[in-house]
Backbone as CSV, one residue per row, in Angstrom:
resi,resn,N_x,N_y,N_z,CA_x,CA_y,CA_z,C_x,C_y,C_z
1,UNK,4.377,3.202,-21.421,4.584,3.224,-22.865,4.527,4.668,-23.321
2,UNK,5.453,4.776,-23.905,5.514,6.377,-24.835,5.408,6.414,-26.005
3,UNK,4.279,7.190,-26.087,4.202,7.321,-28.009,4.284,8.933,-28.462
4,UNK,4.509,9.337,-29.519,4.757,10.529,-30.450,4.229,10.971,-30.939
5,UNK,3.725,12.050,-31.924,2.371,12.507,-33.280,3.260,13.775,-33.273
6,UNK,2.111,14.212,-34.233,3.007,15.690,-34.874,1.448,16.131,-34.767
7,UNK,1.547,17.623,-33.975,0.074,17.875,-33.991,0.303,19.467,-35.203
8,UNK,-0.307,18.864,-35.965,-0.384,19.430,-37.331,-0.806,21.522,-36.848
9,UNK,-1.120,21.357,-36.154,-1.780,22.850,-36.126,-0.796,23.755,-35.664
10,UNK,0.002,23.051,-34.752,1.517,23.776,-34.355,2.708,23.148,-35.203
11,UNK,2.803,22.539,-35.805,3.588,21.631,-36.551,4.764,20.905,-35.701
12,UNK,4.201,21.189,-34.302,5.319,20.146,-33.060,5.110,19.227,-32.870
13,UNK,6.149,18.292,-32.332,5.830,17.067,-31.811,5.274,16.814,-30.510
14,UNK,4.357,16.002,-30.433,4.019,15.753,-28.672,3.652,14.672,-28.700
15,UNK,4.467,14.193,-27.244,4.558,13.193,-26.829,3.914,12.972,-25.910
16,UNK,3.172,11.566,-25.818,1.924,11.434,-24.777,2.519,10.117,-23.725
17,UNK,1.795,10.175,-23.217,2.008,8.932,-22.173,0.831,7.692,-21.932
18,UNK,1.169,6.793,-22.380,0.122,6.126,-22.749,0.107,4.728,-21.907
19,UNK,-0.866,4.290,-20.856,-0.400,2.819,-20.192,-0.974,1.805,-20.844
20,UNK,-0.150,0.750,-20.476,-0.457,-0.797,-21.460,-1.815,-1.005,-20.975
21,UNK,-2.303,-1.656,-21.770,-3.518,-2.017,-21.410,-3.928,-3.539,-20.624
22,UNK,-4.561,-3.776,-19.504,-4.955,-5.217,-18.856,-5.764,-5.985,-20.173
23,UNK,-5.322,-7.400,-20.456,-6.296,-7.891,-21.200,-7.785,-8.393,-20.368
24,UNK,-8.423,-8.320,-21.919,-10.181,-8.858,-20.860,-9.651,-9.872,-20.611
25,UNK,-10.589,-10.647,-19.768,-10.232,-12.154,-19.251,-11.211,-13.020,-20.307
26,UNK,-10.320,-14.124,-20.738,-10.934,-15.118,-21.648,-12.179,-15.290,-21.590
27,UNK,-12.713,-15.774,-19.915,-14.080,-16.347,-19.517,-15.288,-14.974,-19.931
28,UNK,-15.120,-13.834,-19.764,-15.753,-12.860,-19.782,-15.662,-12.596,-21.679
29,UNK,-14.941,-12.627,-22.056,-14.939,-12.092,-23.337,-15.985,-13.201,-24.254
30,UNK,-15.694,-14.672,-23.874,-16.348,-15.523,-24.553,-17.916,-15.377,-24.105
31,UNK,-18.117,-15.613,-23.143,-19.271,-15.647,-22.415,-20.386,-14.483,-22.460
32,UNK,-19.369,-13.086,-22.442,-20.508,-12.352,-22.485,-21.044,-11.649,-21.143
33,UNK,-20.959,-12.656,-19.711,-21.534,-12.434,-18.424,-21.243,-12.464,-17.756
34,UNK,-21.167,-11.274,-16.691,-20.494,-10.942,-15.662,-21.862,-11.281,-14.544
35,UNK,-21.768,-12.001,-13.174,-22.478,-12.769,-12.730,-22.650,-11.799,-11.307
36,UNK,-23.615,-11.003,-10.634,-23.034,-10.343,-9.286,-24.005,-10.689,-8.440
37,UNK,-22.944,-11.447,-7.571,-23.825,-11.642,-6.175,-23.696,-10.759,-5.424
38,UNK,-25.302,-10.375,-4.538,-24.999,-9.106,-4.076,-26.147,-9.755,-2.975
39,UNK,-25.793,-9.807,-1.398,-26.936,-10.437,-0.333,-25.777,-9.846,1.152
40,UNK,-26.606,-10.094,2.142,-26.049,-9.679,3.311,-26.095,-10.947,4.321
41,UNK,-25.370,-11.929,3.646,-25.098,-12.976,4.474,-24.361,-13.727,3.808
42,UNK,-23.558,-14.339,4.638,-21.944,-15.220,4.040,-22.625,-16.193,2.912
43,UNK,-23.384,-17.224,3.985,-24.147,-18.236,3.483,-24.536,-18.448,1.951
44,UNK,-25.537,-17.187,2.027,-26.913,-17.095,1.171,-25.733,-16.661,-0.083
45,UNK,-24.940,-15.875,-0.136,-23.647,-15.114,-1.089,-23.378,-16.464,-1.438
46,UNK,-22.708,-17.618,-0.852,-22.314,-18.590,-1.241,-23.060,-19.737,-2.074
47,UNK,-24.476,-19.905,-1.668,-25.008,-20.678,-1.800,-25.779,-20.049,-3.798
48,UNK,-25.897,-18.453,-3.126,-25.960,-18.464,-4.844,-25.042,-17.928,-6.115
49,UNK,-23.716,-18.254,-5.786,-22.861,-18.121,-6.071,-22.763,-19.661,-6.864
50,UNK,-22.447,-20.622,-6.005,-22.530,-21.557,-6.480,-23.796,-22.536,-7.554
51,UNK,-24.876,-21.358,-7.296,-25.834,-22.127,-8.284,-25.746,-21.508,-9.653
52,UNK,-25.162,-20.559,-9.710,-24.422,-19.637,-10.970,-23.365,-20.573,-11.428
53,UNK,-22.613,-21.127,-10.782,-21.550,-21.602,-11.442,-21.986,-22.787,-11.846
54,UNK,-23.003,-23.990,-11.279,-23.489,-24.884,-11.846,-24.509,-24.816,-12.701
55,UNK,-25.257,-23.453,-12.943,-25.556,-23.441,-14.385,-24.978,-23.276,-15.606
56,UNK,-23.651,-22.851,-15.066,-22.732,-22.845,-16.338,-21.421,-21.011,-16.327
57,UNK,-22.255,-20.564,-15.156,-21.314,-19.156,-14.927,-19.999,-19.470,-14.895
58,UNK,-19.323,-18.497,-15.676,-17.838,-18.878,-15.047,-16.936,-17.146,-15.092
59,UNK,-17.766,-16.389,-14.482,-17.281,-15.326,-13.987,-18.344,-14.885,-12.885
60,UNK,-17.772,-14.586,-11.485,-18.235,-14.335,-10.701,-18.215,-12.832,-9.664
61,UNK,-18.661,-11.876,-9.461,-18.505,-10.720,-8.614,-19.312,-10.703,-7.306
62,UNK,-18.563,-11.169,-6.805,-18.856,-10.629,-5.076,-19.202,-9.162,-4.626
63,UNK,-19.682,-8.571,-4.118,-20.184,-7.521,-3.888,-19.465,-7.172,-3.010
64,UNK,-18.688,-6.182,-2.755,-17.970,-5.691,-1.229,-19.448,-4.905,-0.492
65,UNK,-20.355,-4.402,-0.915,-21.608,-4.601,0.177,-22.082,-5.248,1.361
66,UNK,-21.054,-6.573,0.713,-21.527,-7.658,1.877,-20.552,-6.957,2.627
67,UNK,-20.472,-7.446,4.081,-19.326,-7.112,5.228,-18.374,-8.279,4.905
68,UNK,-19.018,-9.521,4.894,-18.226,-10.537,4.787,-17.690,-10.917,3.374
69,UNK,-17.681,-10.099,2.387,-17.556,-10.511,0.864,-15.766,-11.204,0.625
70,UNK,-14.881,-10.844,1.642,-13.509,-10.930,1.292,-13.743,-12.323,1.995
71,UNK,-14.361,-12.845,2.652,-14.459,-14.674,3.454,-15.076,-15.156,2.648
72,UNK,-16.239,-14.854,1.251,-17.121,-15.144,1.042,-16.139,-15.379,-0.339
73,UNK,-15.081,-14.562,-1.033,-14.320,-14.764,-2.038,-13.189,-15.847,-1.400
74,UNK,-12.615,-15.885,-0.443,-11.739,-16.480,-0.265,-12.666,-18.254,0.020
75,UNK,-13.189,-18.709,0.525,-14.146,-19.652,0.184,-13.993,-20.235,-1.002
76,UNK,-15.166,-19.234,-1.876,-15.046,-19.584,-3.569,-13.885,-19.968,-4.013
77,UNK,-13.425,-19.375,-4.165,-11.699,-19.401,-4.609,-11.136,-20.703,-4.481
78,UNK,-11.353,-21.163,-3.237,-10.671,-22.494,-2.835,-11.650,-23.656,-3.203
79,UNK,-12.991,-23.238,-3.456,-13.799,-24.686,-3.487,-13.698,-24.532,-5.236
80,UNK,-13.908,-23.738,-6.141,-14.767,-23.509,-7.031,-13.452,-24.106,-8.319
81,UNK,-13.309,-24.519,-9.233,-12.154,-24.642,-10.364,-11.437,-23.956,-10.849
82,UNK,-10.569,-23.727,-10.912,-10.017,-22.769,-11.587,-10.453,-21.820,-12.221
83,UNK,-10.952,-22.654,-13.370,-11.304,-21.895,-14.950,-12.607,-20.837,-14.151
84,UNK,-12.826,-20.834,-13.538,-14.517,-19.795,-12.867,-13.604,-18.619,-11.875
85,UNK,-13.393,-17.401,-12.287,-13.096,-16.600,-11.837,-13.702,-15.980,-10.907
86,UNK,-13.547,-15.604,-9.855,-14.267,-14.784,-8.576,-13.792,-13.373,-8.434
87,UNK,-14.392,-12.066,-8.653,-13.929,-11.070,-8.576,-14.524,-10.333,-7.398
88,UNK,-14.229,-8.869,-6.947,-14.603,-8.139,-6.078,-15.331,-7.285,-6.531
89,UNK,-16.823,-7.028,-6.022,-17.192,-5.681,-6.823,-17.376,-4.800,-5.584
90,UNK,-18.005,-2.843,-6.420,-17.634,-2.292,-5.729,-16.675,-1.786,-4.935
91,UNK,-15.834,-1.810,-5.201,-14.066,-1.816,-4.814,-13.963,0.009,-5.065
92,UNK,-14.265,0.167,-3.948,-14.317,2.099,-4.467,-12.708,2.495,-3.861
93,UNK,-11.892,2.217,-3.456,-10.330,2.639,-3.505,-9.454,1.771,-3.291
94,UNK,-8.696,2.193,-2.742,-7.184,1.222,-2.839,-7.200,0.462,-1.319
95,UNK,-8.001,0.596,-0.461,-7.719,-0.040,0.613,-8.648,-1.437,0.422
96,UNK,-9.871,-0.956,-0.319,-11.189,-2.041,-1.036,-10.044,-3.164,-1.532
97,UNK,-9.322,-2.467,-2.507,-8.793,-2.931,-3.690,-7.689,-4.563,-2.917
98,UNK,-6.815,-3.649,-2.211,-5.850,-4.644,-1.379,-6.806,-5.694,-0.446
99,UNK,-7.647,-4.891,0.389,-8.431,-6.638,1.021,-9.103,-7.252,-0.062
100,UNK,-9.640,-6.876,-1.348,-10.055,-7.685,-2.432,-8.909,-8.730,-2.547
101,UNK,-8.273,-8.318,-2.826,-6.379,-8.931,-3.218,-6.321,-9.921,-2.650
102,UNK,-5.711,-9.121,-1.392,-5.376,-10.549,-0.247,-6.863,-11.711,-0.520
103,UNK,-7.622,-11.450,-0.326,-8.857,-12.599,-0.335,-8.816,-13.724,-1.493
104,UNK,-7.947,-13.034,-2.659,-7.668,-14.017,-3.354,-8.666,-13.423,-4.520
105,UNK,-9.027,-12.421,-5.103,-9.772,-12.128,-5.963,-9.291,-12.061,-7.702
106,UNK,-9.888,-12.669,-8.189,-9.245,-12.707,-9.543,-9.049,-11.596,-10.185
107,UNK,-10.432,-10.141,-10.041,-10.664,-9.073,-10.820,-11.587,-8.180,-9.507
108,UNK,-11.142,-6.987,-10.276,-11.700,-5.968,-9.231,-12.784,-5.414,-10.204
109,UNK,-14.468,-5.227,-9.548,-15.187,-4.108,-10.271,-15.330,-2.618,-9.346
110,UNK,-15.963,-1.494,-10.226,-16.339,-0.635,-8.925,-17.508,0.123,-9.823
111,UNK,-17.762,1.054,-9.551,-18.752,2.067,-10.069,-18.348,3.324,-10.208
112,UNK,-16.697,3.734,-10.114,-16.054,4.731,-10.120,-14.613,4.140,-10.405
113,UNK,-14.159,5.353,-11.113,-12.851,4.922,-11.474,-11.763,5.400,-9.834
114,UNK,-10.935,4.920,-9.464,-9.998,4.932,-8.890,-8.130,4.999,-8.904
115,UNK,-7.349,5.610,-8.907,-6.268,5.711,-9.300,-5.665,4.691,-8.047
116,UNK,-6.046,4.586,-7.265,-5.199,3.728,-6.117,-6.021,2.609,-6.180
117,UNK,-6.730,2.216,-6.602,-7.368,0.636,-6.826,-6.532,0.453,-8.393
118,UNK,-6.533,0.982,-9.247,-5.334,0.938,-10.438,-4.699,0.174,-10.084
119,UNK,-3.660,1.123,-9.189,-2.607,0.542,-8.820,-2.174,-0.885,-7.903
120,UNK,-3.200,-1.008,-7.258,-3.178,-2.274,-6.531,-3.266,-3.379,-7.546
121,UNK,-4.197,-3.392,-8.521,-4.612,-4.405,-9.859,-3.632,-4.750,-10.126
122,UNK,-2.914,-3.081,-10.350,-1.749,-3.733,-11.767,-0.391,-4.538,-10.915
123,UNK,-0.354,-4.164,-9.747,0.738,-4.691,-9.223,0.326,-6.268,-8.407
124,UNK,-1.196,-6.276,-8.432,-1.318,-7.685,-7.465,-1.496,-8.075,-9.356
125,UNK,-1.672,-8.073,-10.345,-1.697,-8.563,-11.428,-3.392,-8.895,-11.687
126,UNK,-4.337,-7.992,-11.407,-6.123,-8.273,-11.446,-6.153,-7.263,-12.167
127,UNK,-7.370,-8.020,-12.988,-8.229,-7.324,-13.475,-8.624,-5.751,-13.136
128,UNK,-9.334,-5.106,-14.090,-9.626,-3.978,-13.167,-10.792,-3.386,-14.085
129,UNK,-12.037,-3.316,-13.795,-13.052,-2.734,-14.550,-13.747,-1.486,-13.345
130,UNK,-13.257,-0.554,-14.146,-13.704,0.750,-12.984,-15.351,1.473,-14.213
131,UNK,-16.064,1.671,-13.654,-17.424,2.718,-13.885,-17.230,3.568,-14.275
132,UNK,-17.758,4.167,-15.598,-17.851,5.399,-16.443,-19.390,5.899,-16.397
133,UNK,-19.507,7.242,-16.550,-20.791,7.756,-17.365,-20.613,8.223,-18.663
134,UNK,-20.058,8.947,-18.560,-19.707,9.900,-20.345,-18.724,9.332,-20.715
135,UNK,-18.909,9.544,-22.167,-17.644,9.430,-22.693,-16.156,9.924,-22.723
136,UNK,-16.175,10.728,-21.719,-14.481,11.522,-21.055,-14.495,10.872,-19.989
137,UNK,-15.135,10.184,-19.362,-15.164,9.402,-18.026,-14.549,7.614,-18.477
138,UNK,-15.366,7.605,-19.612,-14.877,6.897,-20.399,-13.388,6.306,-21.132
139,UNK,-12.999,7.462,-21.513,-11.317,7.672,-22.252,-10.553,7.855,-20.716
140,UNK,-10.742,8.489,-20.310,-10.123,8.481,-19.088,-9.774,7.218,-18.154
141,UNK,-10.444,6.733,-17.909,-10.394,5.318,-17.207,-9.295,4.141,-18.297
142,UNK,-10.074,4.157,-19.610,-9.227,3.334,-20.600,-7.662,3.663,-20.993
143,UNK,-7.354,5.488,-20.576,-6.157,5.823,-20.658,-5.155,5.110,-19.527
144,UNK,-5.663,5.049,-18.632,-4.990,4.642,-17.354,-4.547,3.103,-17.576
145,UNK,-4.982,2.326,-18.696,-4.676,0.996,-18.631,-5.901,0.042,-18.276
146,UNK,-7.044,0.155,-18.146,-7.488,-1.064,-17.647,-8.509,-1.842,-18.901
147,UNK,-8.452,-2.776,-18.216,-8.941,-3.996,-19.081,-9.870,-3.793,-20.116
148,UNK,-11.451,-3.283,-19.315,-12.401,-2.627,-19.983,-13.305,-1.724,-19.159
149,UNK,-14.265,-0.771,-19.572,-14.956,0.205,-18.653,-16.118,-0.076,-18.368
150,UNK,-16.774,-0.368,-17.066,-18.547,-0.392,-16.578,-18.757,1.124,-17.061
151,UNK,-19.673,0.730,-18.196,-20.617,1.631,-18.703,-21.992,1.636,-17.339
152,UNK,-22.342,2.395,-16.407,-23.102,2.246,-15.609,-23.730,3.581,-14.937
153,UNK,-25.069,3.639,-14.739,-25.945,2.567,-14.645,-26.181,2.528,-16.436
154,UNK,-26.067,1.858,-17.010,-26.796,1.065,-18.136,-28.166,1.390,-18.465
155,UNK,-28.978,0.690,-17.694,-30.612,0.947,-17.778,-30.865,3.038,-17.911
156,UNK,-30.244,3.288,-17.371,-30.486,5.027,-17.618,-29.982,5.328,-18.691
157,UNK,-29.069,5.241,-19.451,-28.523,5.673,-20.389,-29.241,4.949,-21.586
158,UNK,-29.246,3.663,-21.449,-30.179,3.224,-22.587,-29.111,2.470,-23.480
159,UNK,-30.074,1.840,-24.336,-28.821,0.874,-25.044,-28.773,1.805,-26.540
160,UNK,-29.513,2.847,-27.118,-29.099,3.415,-27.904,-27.956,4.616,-27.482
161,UNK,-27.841,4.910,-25.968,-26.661,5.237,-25.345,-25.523,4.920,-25.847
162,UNK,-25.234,3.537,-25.368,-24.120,2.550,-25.492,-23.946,2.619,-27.217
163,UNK,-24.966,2.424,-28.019,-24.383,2.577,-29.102,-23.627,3.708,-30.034
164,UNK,-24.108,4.878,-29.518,-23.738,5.879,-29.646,-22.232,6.439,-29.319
165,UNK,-22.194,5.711,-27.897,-20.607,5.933,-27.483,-19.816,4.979,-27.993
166,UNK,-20.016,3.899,-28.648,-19.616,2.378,-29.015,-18.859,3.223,-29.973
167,UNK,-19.614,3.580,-31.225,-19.046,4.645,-32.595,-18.014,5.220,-32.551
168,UNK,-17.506,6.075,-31.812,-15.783,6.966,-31.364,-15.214,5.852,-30.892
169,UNK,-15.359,5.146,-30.460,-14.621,5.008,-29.638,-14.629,2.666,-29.417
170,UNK,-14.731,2.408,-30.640,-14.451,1.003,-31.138,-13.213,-0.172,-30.094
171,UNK,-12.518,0.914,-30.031,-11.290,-0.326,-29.387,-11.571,-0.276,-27.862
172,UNK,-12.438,0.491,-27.029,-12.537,0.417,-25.429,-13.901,-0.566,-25.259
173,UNK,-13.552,-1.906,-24.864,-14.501,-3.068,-24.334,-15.100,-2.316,-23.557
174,UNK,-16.344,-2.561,-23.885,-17.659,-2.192,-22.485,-18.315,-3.002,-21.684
175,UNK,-18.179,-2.900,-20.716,-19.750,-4.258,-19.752,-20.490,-3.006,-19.427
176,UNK,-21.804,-3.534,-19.936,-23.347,-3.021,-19.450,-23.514,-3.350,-18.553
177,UNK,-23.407,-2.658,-17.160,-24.151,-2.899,-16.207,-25.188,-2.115,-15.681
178,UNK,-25.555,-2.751,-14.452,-26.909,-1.541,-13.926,-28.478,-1.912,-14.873
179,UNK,-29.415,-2.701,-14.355,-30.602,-2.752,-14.840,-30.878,-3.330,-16.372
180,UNK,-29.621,-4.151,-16.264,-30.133,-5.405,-17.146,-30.439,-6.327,-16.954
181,UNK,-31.397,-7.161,-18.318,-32.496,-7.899,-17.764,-32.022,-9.222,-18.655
182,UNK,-32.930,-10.273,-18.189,-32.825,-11.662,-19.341,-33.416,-11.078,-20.554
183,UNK,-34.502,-9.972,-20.711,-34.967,-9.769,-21.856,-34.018,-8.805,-22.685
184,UNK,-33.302,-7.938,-22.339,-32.677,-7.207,-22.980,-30.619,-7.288,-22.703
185,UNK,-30.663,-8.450,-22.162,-29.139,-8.248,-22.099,-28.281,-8.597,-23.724
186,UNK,-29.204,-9.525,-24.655,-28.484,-9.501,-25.664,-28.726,-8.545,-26.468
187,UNK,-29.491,-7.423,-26.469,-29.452,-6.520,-27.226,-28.422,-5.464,-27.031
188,UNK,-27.802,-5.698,-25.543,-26.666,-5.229,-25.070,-25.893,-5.361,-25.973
189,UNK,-25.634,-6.586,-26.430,-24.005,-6.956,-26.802,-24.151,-7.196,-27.984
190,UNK,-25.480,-6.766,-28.754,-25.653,-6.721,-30.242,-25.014,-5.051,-30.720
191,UNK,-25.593,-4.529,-29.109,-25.054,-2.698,-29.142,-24.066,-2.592,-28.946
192,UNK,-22.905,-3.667,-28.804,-21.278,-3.190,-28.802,-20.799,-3.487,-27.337
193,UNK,-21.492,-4.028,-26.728,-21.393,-4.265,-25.016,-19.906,-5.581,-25.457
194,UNK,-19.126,-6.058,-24.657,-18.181,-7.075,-24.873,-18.921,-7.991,-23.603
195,UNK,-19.607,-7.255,-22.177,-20.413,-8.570,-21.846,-21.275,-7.369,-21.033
196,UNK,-22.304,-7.973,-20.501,-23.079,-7.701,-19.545,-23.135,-8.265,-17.952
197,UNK,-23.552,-7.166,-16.922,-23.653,-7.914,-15.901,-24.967,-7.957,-15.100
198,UNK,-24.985,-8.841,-14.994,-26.433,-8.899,-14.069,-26.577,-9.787,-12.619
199,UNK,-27.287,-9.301,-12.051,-27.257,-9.402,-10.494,-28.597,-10.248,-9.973
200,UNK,-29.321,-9.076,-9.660,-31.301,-9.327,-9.346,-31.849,-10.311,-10.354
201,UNK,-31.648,-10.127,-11.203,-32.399,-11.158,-12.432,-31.672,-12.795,-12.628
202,UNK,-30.709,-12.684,-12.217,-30.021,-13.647,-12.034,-30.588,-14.661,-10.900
203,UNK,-30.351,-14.096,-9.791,-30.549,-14.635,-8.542,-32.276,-15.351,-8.018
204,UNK,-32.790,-14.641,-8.754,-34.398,-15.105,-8.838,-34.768,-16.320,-10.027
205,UNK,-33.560,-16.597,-10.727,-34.306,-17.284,-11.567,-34.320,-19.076,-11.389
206,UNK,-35.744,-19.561,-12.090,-35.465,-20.899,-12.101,-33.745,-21.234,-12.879
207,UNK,-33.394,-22.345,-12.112,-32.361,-23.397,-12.902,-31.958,-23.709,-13.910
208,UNK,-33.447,-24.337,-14.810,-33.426,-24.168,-16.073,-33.410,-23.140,-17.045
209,UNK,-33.986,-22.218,-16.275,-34.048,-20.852,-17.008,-32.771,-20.525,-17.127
210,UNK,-32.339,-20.147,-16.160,-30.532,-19.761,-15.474,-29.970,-20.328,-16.550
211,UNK,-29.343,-21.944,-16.697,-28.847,-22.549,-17.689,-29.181,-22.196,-19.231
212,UNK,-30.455,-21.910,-19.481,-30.170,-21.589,-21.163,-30.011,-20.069,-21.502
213,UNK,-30.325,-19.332,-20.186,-29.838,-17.852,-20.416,-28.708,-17.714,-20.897
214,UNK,-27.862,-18.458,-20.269,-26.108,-18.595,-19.723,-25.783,-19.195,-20.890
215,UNK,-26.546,-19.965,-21.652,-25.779,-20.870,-23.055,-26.578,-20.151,-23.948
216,UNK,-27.462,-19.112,-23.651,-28.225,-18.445,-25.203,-27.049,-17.155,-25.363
217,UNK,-26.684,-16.662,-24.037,-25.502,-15.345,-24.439,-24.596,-15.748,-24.586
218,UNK,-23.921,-17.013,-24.478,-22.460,-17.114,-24.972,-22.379,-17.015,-26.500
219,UNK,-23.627,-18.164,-26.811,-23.888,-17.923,-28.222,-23.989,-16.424,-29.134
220,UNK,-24.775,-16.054,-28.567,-24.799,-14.872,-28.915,-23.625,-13.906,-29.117
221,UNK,-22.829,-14.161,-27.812,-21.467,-13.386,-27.813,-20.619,-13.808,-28.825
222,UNK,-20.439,-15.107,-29.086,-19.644,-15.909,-30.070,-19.762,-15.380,-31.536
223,UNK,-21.140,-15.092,-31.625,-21.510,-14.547,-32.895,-21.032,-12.955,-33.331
224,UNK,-20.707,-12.744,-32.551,-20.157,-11.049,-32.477,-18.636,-11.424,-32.458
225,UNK,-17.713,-10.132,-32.948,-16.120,-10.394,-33.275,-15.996,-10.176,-31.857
C-alpha cells in the first residue's frame, strides 16, 4: 500500500510505503488470552493444552522450546475444534516460521521481530505477533504489517509502561506478555493491553480456578472497546 503527505517543513511531497495490516484473530480479541504451553515433553504439552481448552481457552501457543512442539501442534490441530486456535511460539526466524506452518499452526509468536518469519505468515496466511521493547521497536514491527506487537517482557516494564506507550500510539494492539499473573492480568487490559498471555500461572492452576479466570477476562475484555 502507498500513501502520500506533504511534509510541511520542505513543502514536498513524500511518499511512504506502508503494509496492510494482519487482522487480530476474533478468539484473541474477544477473550483477551493468549494461553502458552511451555514443558519438555510431547505428552505433558498435550495433556495441558487440552485442560486449557476445556476450561474454556480458545487460543493456544505451543512453545517451539519444546523439540517436539511442531508434533505437539500438529496433534492439537487435528483433535481440538476448529474455533480454538493453536499457534507457534518463539518462532525466532523464517526457518521456525515454515516448520510452524507446515505443522499446521494457526499464528506465529516470537520475542523478536523477524523479517523472514513476516514473510512466511503473510504468505502461509498466519498470524504474526513478533516482540517489542520500546516504542521504535514497537512502530517498527507494526509498520511491517502484523497483526499486533508482544509488548515483552511485560513484568519489567510495568503496566504503567504499557500505559504510557498505549498514549502515541492508540491504533497498534498490544499482548502483555512475560510475568503476568491471575492477579494482575486484568489490570493489563484495563492499561490498553488487547490481550494478555500467560504461561506458569496458568498451568499450575486448579480447574475451577482456571475456568473463572478464563470467563472473569473475557468479561473484562468485553467491557473495553
Amino acid at each position: 500500500m502507498t500513501t502520500s503527505f506533504v511534509d510541511n517543513r520542505e513543502g514536498s511531497t513524500v511518499t511512504a510505503i506502508v503494509q496492510p495490516h494482519q487482522p487480530l484473530s476474533r478468539q484473541l480479541s474477544s477473550t483477551g488470552l493468549l494461553a502458552i504451553v511451555r514443558s519438555t515433553d510431547n505428552t505433558e504439552a498435550i495433556s495441558r493444552a487440552t485442560a486449557l481448552v476445556e476450561a474454556g481457552v480458545t487460543v493456544l501457543e505451543i512453545s517451539f522450546t519444546l523439540a517436539g512442539a511442531p508434533r505437539v501442534i500438529e496433534f492439537l490441530r487435528a483433535e481440538l475444534p476448529a474455533e480454538v486456535l493453536v499457534g507457534a511460539g518463539t518462532v525466532l526466524s523464517g526457518a521456525d516460521a515454515a516448520v510452524a506452518a507446515d505443522a499446521g499452526a494457526d499464528f506465529l509468536v516470537a520475542p523478536n521481530f523477524s523479517a523472514a518469519a513476516r514473510t512466511v505468515a503473510e504468505e502461509r496466511k498466519l498470524g504474526y505477533y513478533p516482540g517489542a521493547f520500546s516504542p521504535s521497536e514497537i512502530v517498527s514491527a507494526w509498520e511491517a504489517g502484523v497483526a499486533a506487537v508482544k509488548v515483552f517482557p511485560a513484568a519489567a516494564l510495568g503496566i504503567v509502561y504499557l500505559q504510557q506507550v498505549r498514549e502515541p500510539l492508540p491504533r497498534i494492539p498490544l499482548l502483555a506478555v512475560g510475568g503476568v499473573t491471575f492477579e494482575n492480568a486484568a489490570t493489563y487490559l484495563d492499561a490498553g493491553a488487547s490481550a494478555v498471555g500467560l504461561g506458569r500461572a496458568l498451568s499450575s492452576a486448579e480447574p475451577s480456578r482456571l475456568r473463572a479466570f478464563v470467563t472473569e477476562l473475557a468479561e473484562r475484555r468485553a467491557a473495553r472497546p
